[in-house]
C-alpha angles and dihedrals in degrees: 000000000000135000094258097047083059102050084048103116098172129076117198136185106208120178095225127102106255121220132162097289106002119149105235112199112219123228105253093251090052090061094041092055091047097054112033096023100037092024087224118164133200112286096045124118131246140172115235124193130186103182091241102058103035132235117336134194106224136179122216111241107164118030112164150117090356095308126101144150142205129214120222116231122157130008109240103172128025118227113264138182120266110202113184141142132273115252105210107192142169113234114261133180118310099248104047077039099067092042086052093045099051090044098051087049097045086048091055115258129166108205139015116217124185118203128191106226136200090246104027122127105227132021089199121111124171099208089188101056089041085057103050086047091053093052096047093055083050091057107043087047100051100235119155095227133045114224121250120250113208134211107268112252131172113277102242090047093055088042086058099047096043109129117243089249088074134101114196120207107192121193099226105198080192097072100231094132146061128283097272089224088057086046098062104039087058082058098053087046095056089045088248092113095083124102083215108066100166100331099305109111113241121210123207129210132198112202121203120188128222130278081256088054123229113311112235097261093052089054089054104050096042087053089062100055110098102225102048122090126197112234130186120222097204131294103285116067116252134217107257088250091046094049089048097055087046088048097046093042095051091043093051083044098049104032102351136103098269080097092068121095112255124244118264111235115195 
């Protein structure tokens, strides 16, 4: 890693494709935030990411008046795949959301699904803010993708439509299932863990209910559908963030990417 790279304090995600020397325009609140947040100036280097070219190593070269833009020199990181599991949630309150948000990013996840539930306090979900809170945790991990954030629908509609290349993970505050970690475990063990199975890609999802918990008929539904398993978080209940960041921890331990080996860093 070069000198500069390491004296590149900033992270940011562009939109543009990144190529040696490509002039990569900044969102107007990005270059806002660099020159009268940060106080950068032009000549300073920076990392820029797009989630398709990798990790590149950029120099500012135009910061005013809101506009700015970054010039791509030297390609730090390869794209690579980040495979991770879809966090399916009901809204809760902003605060407790954010916190939610930036967890579930940092643990990996692919996707971020909300869901309107039977027993959820609130229906109302502000896609744009989730966005821009999505791409700020991507860029503060680290991580080469930003994670998608899908359109809310109601829970037992998304359940219906789910694609057979799915396995569903519920957190069931009843007790009717398994310790997730045992679960998957099982999983790994019947070489079902894998986000390969003969070459089709599997996607996993992890779903939290709502502060209210699942009503009786979401619980039963969900129960019949043949790719969704039942797992138990412990024996106290758990605020919805707190049972998403368990969820997601034991996942990444068990099956996850926490097995990878982490990427040196000079």
């Amino acid at each position: 890693m070069t000198a500069d790279a390491t004296r590149a304090r900033q992270r940011l995600f562009v939109r543009d494709p990144i190529t040696a020397d490509s002039e990569i325009e900044l969102a107007p609140e990005q270059s806002h935030y660099l020159e009268h947040v940060m106080r950068l100036k032009p000549g300073t280097p920076v990392k820029i990411f797009n989630g398709l070219d990798g990790e590149w190593l950029g120099t500012i070269s135009e910061l005013r008046k809101k506009k700015g833009r970054v010039t791509a020199e030297q390609q730090l990181r390869e794209q690579g795949q980040e495979l991770g599991p879809t966090l399916v949630f009901a809204p809760i309150k902003k605060q407790r959301l954010d916190f939610l948000i930036e967890k579930a990013v940092e643990l990996g996840v692919e996707k971020l699904q909300p869901v309107i539930t039977q027993h959820g306090i609130t229906d109302k979900v502000r896609l744009d803010r989730l966005q821009a809170q999505v791409v700020e945790a991507a860029e503060q991990c680290e991580r080469l993708t930003v994670p998608e954030v899908c359109e809310p629908v109601r829970l037992l509609d998304w359940v219906a439509n789910l694609p057979e290349n799915h396995r569903l993970l519920f957190c069931d505050e009843t007790g009717s299932g398994s310790p997730i970690g045992e679960v998957l475990s099982q999983l790994l063990a019947k070489g079902a863990g894998s986000f390969i199975d003969n070459t089709n890609v599997v996607n996993h999802a992890i779903v939290i209910g709502p502060e209210g918990g699942f009503s009786a008929d979401e619980l039963e539904r969900i129960r019949k559908q043949p790719f969704a398993t039942p797992v138990s978080l412990g024996p106290r209940i758990l605020r919805a963030e707190t049972a998403a960041i368990a969820a997601l921890t034991v996942f990444q331990d068990r099956i996850g990417d926490w097995s990878a080996r982490p990427v040196t860093r000079d």
